[in-house]
N, C-alpha and C positions, 0 to 999 in steps of 0.2 A: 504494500500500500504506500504509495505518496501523500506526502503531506506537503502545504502553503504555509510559512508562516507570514502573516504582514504585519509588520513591527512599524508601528506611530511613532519614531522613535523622536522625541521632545516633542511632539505634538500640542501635548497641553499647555507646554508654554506656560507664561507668567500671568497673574492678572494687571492687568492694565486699568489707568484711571481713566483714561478715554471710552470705555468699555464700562465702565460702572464697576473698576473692579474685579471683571470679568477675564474671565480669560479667552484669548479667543476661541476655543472649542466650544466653549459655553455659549457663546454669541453666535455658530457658526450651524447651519442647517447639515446634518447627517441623516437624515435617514437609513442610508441603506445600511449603514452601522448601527443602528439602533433597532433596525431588524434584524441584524447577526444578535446583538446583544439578547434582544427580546426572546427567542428560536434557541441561541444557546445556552451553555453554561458561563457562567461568569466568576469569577476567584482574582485573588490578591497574590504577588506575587513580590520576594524581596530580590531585586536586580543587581543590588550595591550591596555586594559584604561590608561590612563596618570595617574600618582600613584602608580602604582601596578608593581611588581618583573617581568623582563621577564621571563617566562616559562612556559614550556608543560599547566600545569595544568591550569592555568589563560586561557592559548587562547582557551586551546581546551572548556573548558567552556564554554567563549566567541562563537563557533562558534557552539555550540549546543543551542545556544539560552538564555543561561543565564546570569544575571550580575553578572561578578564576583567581584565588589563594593558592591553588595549586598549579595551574596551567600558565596563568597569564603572564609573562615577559614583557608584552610592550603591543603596541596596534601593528606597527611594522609586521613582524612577522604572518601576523593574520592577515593584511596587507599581498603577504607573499604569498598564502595560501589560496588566498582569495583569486591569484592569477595565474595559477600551478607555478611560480616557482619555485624549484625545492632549493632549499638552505643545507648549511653544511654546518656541525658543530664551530667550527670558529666566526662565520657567519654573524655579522650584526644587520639588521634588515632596519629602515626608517621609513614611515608614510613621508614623502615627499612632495608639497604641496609648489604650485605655480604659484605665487603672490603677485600683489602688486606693492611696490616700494614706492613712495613719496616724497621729496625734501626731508630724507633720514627718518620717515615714520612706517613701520607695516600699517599700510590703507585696505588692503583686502585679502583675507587669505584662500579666496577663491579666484583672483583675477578676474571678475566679474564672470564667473562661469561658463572659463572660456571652453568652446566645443574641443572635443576629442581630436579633429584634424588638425585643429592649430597649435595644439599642445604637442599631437606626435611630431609635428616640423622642429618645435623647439626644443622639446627634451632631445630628439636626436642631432641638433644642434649641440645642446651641452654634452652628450653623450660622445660626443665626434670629436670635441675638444676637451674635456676633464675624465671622462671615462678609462680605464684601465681593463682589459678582459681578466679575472682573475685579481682584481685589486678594489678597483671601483666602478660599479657596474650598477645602471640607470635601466629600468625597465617601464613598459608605457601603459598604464591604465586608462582611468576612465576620467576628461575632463580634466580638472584640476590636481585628481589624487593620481600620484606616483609613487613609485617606490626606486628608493636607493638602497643599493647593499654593498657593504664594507666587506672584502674576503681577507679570510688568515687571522691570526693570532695576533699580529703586531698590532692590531686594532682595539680597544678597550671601551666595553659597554659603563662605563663610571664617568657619563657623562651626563650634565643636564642639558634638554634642549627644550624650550618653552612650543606649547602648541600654540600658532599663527590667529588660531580664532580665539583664544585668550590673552591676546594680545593687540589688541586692533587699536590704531594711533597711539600704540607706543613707540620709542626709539628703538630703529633696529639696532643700536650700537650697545645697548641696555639687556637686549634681549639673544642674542648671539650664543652657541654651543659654550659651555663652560666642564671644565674636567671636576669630577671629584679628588683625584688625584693626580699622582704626576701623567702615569702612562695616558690618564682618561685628558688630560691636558694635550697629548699631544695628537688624539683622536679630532678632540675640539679644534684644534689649530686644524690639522686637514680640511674639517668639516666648515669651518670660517675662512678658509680661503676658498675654495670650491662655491659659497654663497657668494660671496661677495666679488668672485671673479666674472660667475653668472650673471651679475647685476650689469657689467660692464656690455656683455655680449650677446644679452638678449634687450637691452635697451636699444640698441642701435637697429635690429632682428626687423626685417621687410611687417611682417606679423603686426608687429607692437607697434610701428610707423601705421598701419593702417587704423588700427586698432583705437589709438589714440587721435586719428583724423575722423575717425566716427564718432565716438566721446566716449569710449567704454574704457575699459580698466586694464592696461595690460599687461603684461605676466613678464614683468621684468626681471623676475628674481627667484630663486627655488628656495624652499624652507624645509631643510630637511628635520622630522621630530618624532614623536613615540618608538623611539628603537627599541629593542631585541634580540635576543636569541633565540633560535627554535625552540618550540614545545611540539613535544611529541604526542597529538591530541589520537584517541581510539575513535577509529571510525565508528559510525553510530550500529552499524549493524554488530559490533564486538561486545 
């Protein structure tokens, strides 16, 4: 048997005072949800282990059946899974987002949701110049998410990297890869020159020149964040 899940995932969102307070699901006409609801079973469920970051990756785990106390590493790697690339024990895997960069502030961490086509021109632009086969290696998703993978050992997961959409008009100077340590220091340095060389060579990028003549947002910049190591999750039929 197959199963659908469809995961509302933030849907409900905040309430608003333009809204009476409301949220907008509350204000927002559903029916044909409310006749699933009506027809089915309905239950509460905890997404967020106490401990753990709110987001996507942690709950939607969570409601696929697995611990993410015990499985989860970083979004990256699910990132990888999510596009069959396999990982290697030394392997560090990061979502990789297109942004847009501003007069030194992250302005959008979706570059205004630029399409698939124009993204695979540009990450294999950066791919064609920063990329390494075996070293540093860019693969191409969907839209704005991408994934960057660090290979070998020399590499060190003891880094911080801030996620792009918690961070919107802050200083990219402020918010940049920093090491826990010495080795995760010099992952960082790799990881901030790679960003900030990208700024220089998809600014100038045919793409971003059109992009910015129609008035949209364009994907000046890569932000690599949530790394990882592989987890070894059991297929659902185990």
């Amino acid at each position: 048997m197959k199963y659908v899940l469809i995961i509302g995932d933030g849907m409900a969102d905040r309430p608003l005072k333009k809204l009476g307070d409301r949220t907008p699901l509350q204000v927002a006409k559903h029916p044909n949800m409310d006749l699933i609801a009506h027809n089915g079973l309905c239950g509460r469920m905890i997404t967020l282990p106490t401990g753990l970051d709110t987001g996507t990756d942690i709950a939607i785990m969570s409601i696929l059946g697995y611990d993410p106390k015990e499985h989860h590493t970083g979004r990256g790697p699910l990132e990888a899974a999510g596009i069959g690339v396999k990982l290697d024990r030394d392997d560090i895997a990061f979502r990789c987002n297109l942004i847009t960069e501003k007069d030194g502030l992250l302005r959008d961490y979706s570059a205004g949701h630029i399409t698939t086509d124009e993204a695979k021109e540009l990450l294999e632009c950066i791919d064609d110049a920063y990329g390494k086969p075996g070293e540093v290696e860019f693969f191409l998703g969907v839209s704005f998410r991408h994934l960057l993978v660090l290979k070998g050992a020399r590499y060190s997961d003891r880094i911080v990297c801030t996620p792009p959409h918690d961070a919107l008009d802050k200083p990219v100077s402020e918010i940049l890869p920093r090491g826990v340590d010495e080795k995760g220091e010099g992952t960082a340095h790799t990881l901030k020159d790679i960003m900030m060389a990208s700024k220089v060579l998809l600014s100038s990028h045919p793409i971003n020149r059109k992009r910015i003549k129609e008035g949209v947002n364009p994907a000046n910049m890569i932000w690599p964040w949530g790394h990882g190591r592989r987890s070894d999750l059991r297929p659902f039929h185990d």
